[in-house]
C-alpha positions as CSV (number, residue, x, y, z in Angstrom):
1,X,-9.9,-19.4,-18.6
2,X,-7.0,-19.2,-15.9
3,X,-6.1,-16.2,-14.4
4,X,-3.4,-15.2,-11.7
5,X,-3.9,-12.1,-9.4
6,X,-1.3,-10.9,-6.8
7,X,-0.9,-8.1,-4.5
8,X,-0.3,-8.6,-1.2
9,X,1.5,-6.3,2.4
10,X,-1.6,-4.4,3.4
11,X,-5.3,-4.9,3.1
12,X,-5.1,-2.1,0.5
13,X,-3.8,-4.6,-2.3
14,X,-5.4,-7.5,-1.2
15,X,-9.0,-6.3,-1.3
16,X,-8.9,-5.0,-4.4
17,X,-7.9,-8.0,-5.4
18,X,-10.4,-10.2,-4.5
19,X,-12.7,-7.7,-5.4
20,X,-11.2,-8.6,-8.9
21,X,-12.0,-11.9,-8.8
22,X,-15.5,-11.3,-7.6
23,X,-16.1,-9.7,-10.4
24,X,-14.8,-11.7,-13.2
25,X,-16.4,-14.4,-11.7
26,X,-19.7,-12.9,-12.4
27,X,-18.9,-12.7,-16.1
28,X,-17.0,-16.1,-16.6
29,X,-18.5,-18.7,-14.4
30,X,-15.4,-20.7,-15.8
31,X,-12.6,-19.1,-14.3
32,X,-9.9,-20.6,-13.1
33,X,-8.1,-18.3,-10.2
34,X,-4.3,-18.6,-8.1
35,X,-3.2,-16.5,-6.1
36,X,0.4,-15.5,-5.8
37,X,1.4,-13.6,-2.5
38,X,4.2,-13.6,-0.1
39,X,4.7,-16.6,3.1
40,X,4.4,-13.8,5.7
41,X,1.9,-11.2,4.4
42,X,-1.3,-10.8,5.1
43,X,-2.5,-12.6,2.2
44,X,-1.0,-16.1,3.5
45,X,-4.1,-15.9,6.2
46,X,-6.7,-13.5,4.4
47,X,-7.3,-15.6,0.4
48,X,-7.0,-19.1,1.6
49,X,-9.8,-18.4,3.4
50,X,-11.4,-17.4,0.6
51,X,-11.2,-20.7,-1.3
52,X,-9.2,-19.5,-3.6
53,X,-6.0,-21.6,-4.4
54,X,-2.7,-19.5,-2.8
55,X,0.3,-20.0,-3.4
56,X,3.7,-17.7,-1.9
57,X,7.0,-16.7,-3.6
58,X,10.1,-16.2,-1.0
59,X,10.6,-12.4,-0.5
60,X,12.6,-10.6,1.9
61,X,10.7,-7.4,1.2
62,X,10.0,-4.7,-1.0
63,X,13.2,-1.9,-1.9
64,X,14.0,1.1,0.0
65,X,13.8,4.2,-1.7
66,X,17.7,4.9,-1.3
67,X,20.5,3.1,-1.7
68,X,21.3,0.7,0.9
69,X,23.5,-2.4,1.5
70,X,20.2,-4.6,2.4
71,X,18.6,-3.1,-1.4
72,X,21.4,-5.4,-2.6
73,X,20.5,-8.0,-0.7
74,X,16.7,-8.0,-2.1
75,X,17.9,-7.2,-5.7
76,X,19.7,-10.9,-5.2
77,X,16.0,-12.3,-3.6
78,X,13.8,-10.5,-6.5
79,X,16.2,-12.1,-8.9
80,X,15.7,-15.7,-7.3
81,X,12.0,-15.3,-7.0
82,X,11.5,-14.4,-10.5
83,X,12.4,-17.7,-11.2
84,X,10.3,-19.5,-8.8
85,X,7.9,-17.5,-10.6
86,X,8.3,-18.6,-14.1
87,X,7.5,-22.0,-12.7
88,X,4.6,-20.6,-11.1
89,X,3.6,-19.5,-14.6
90,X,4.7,-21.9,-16.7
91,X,2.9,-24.3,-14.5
92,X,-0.7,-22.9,-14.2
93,X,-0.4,-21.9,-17.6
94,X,-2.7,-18.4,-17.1
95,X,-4.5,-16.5,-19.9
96,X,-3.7,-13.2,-18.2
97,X,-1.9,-12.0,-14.9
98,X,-2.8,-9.0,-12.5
99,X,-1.0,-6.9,-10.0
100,X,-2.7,-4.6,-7.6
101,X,0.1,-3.6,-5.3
102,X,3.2,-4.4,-3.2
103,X,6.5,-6.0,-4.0
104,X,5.3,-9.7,-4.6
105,X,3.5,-8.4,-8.1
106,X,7.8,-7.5,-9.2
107,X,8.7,-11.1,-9.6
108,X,5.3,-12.7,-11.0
109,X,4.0,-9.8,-13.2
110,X,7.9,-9.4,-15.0
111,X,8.1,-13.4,-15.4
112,X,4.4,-13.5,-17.3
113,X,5.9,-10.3,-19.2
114,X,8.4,-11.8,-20.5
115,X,6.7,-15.0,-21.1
116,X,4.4,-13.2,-23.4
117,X,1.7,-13.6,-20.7
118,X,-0.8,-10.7,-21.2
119,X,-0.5,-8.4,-18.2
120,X,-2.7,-5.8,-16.0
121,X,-1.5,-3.7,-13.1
122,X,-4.2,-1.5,-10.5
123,X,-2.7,1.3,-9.2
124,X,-4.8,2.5,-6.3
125,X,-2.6,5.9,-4.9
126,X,-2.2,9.1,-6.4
127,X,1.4,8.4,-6.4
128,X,2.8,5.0,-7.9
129,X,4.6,2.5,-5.9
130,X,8.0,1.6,-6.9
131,X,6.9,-1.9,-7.8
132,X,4.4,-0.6,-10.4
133,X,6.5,2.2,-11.5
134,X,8.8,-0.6,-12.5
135,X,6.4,-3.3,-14.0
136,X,4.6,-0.4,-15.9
137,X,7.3,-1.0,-18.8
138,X,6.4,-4.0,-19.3
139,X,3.0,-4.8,-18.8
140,X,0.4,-4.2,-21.6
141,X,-2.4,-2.3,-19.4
142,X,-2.6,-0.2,-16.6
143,X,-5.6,1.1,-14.4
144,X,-5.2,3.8,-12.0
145,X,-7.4,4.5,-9.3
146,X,-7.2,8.4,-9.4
147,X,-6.7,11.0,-12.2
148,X,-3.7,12.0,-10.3
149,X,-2.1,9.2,-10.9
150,X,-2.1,8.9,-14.6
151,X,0.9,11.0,-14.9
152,X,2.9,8.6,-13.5
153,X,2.4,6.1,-16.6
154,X,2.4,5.8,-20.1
155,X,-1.2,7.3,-21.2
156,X,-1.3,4.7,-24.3
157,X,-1.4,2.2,-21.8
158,X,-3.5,3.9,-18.9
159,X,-6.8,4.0,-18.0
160,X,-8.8,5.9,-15.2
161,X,-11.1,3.3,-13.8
162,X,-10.9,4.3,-9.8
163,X,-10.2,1.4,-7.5
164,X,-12.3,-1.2,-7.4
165,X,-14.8,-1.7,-3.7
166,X,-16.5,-4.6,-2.7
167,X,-20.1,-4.8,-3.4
168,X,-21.3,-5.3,0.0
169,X,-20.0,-1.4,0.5
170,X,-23.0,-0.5,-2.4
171,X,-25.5,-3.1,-0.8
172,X,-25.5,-1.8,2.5
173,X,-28.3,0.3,3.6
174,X,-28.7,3.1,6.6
175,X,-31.3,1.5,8.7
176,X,-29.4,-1.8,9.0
177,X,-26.5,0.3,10.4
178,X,-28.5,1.9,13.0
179,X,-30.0,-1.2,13.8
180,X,-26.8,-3.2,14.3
181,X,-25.4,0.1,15.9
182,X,-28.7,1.0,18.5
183,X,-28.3,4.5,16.7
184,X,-31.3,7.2,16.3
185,X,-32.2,8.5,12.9
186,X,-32.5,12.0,14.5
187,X,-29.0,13.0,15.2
188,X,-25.8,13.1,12.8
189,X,-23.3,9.8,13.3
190,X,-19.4,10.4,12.6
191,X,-17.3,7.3,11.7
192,X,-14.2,7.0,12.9
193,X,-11.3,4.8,11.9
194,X,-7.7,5.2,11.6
195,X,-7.6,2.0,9.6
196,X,-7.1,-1.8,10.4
197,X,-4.3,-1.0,12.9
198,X,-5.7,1.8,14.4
199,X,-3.8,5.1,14.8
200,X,-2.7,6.3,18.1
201,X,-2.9,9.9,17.3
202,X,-6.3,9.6,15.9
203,X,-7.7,7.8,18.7
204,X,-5.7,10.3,21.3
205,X,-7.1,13.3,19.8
206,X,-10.5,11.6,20.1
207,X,-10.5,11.3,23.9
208,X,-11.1,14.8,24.6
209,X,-13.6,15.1,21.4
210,X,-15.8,12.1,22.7
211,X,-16.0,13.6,26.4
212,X,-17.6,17.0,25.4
213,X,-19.5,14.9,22.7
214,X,-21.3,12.9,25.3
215,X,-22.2,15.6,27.5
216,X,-23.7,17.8,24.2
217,X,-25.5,14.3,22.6
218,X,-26.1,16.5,19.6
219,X,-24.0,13.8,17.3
220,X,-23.3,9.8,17.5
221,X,-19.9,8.8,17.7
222,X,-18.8,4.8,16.6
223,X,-15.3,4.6,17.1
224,X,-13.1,2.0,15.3
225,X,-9.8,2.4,17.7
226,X,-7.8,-1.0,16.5
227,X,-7.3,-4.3,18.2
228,X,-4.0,-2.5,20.1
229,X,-5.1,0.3,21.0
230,X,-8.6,-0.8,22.4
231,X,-7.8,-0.9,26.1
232,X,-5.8,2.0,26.2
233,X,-8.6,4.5,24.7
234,X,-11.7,2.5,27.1
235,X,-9.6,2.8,30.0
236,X,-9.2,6.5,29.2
237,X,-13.1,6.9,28.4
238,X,-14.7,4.7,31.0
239,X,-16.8,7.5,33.0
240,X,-18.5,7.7,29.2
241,X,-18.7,4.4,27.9
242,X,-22.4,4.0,28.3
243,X,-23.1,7.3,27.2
244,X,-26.2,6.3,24.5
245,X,-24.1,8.2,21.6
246,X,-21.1,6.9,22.1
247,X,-19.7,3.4,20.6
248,X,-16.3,2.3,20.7
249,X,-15.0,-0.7,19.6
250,X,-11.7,-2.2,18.7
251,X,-12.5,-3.6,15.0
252,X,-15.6,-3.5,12.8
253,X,-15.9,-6.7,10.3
254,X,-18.9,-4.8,8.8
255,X,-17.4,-1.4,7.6
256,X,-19.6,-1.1,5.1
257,X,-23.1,-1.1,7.3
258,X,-21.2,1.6,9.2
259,X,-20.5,3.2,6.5
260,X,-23.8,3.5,5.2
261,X,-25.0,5.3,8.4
262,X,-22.5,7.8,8.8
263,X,-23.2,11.4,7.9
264,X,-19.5,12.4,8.6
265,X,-16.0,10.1,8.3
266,X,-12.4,10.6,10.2
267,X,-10.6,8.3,8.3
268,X,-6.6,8.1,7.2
269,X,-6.2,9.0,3.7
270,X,-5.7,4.8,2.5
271,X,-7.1,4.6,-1.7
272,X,-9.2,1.4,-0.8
273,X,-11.0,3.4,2.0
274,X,-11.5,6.6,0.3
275,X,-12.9,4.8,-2.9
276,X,-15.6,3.1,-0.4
277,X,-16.3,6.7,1.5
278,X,-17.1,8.5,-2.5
279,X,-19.1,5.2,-3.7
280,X,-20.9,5.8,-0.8
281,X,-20.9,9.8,-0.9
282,X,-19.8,10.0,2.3
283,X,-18.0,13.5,3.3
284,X,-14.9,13.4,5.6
285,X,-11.9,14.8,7.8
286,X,-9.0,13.2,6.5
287,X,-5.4,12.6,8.4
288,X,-3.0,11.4,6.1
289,X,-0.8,8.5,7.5
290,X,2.5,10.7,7.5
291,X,4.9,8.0,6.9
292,X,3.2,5.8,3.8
293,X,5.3,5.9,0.9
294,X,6.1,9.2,-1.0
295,X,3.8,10.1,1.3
296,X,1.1,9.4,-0.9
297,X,-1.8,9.2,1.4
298,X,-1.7,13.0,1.4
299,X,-1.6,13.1,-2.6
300,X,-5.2,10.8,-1.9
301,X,-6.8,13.3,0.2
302,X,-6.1,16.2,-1.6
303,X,-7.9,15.4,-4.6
304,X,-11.1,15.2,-2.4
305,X,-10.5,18.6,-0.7
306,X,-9.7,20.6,-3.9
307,X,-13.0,18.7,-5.1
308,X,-14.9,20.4,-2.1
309,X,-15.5,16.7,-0.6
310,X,-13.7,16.6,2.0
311,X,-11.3,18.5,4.9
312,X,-7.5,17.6,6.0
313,X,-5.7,17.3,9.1
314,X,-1.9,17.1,8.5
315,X,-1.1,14.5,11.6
316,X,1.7,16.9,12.9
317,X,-1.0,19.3,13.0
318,X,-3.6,17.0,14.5
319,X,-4.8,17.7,18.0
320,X,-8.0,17.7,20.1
321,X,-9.0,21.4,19.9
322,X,-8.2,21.6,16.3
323,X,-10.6,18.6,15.5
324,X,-13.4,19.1,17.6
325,X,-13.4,22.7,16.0
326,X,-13.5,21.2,12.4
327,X,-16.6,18.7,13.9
328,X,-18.6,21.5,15.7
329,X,-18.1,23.8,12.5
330,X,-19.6,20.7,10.2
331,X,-22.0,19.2,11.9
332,X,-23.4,22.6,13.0
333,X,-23.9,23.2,8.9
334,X,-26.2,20.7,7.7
335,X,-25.8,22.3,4.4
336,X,-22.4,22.4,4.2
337,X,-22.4,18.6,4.9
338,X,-24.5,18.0,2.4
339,X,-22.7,19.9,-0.1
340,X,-19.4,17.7,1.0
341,X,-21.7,14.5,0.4
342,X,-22.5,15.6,-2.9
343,X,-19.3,16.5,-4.0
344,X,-18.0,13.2,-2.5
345,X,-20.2,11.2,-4.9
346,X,-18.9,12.7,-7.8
347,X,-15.7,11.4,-7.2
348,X,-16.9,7.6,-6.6
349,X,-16.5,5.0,-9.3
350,X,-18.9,2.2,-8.2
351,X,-18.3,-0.1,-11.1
352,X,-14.8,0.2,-11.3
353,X,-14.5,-3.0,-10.7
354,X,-16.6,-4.4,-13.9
355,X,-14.9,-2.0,-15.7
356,X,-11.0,-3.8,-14.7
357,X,-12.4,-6.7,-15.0
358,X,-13.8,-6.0,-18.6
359,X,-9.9,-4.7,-19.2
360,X,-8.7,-8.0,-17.9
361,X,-10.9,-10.2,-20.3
362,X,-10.1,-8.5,-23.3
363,X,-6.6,-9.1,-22.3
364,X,-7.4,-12.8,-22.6
């Protein structure tokens, strides 16, 4: 069996992706994979390193959501790269293709369509891309990683399935984090991470809220401030950097063991991240990304604070006073948290996954 996946832009479709594969590989030991992504995404470094086979199509970028001289421009690229990936198809000769997200699944996923290659796309936001919006015509299944986002798509195609989360996120236990952390079991630990990048206003509301936090040491604080903003936020917090609850680092390649120690998240609102937070039940204050797409990250985190699991921040709204309030108030209400935590694992999907990748067989 030979199967093509491609997403690619952001860590977001990539992931899922080769969470995909992960798991189809554990039901066919006999699959064949290749990976189709773009020469200057993140996916030219991340999936060769994988060992899976890669291979990029020529893109100039995804559409704006207007109309603009350089849309023409791509329309004329899109157009030439579905070509390249006929070839691509007609040359691996794939039982099935996928798409989880960005503008390289346009080309590859509307060549295999009109090949008569069966066809999958993951949706992981609440509000559909314009790539997927597009391909959903003519693609034969759809998953979508929030009930929200079944609206946007034919239902006799659709399926709720959440978004699929590596299994290392499931695997990882508490006592390994505070091990690998040097945290105490005795005190609450609040994660906090404004994504691979970072996010300025995030980590500058966070100054003031980890100085009053390491004089109280009522809570443990492990900061994930991004590669770029690292020495700006130390240099602002070095009278505190050895304070024994506080940790701040500039990238964590083990999110899931802190994960699985934290009591409390400050995350962006991001699909991939907020499906690993409810697998794991873990409650949080969410700050939407304000300029994503449709501005879909807000979409995301209001389905987990209508569904009691979670608090939001709008970012123009975000500051110091206004966070540390929204801390003090939770982690002063051990039932409360508890109650978010709960509510938080109601929402997770932990096999989503299996269940795409049982939809993705069946296509075969």
């Amino acid at each position: 069996m030979r199967l093509i996946l491609s997403g690619g832009g952001t860590g977001g479709h990539i992931y899922p992706a080769l969470t995909l594969i992960d798991a189809i590989k554990s039901k066919r030991a006999d699959a064949e994979f290749l990976y189709v992504g773009t020469e200057k995404g993140l996916e030219a470094d991340i999936v060769p390193k994988t060992g899976i086979n890669f291979t990029a199509l020529k893109l100039e970028g995804g559409f704006e959501r207007r109309f603009t001289l350089e849309n023409i421009s791509r329309a004329a690229n899109a157009i030439m790269s579905i070509k390249h990936a006929s070839n691509i198809v007609k040359d691996f000769k794939p039982n099935a293709v996928v798409g989880t997200g960005g503008y390289v699944c346009g080309p590859i996923l509307l060549a295999a369509s009109l090949m008569k290659v069966p066809t999958l796309i993951q949706e992981q936001n609440a509000v559909a891309g314009v790539t997927n919006k597009i391909l959903s015509k003519f693609v034969n299944k759809i998953a979508v990683g929030t009930r929200d986002a079944l609206k946007n798509f034919p239902p006799e195609k659709t399926t709720y399935t959440g978004n699929p989360i590596r299994a290392e996120v499931l695997k990882a236990k508490r006592t390994d984090g505070l091990r690998e952390f040097n945290f105490t079991n005795d005190k609450p630990i609040v994660l906090i991470s404004g994504g691979s990048r970072g996010a300025r206003s995030i980590n500058d509301a966070m100054i003031d809220v980890l100085k009053s936090a390491a004089q109280k040491n009522s809570a443990q604080f492990l900061h994930v401030t991004g590669k770029g903003e690292f020495d700006s936020v130390t240099k602002k917090l070095s009278d505190i950097l050895d304070a024994p609850n506080i940790r701040v680092v500039p990238y964590l390649y083990n999110m899931p063991t802190a994960m699985a120690m934290a009591d409390l998240a400050i995350f962006r609102a991001g699909a991939t991240g907020l499906a690993e937070l409810t697998a794991r039940g873990v409650p949080a204050i969410l700050i939407p990304y304000p300029f994503a797409a449709e501005n879909h990250q807000e979409f995301n985190a209001r389905a987990l604070v209508d569904a009691g699991a979670a608090r939001m921040i709008l970012n123009r709204d975000l500051t110091a006073e206004i966070l540390s309030a929204t801390l003090d108030e939770l982690l002063s209400s051990p039932e409360k948290l508890q109650s978010m935590a709960q509510a938080s694992l109601s929402l997770g999907k932990p096999n989503a996954a299996d269940e795409i990748a049982e939809m993705i067989l069946q296509l075969t």
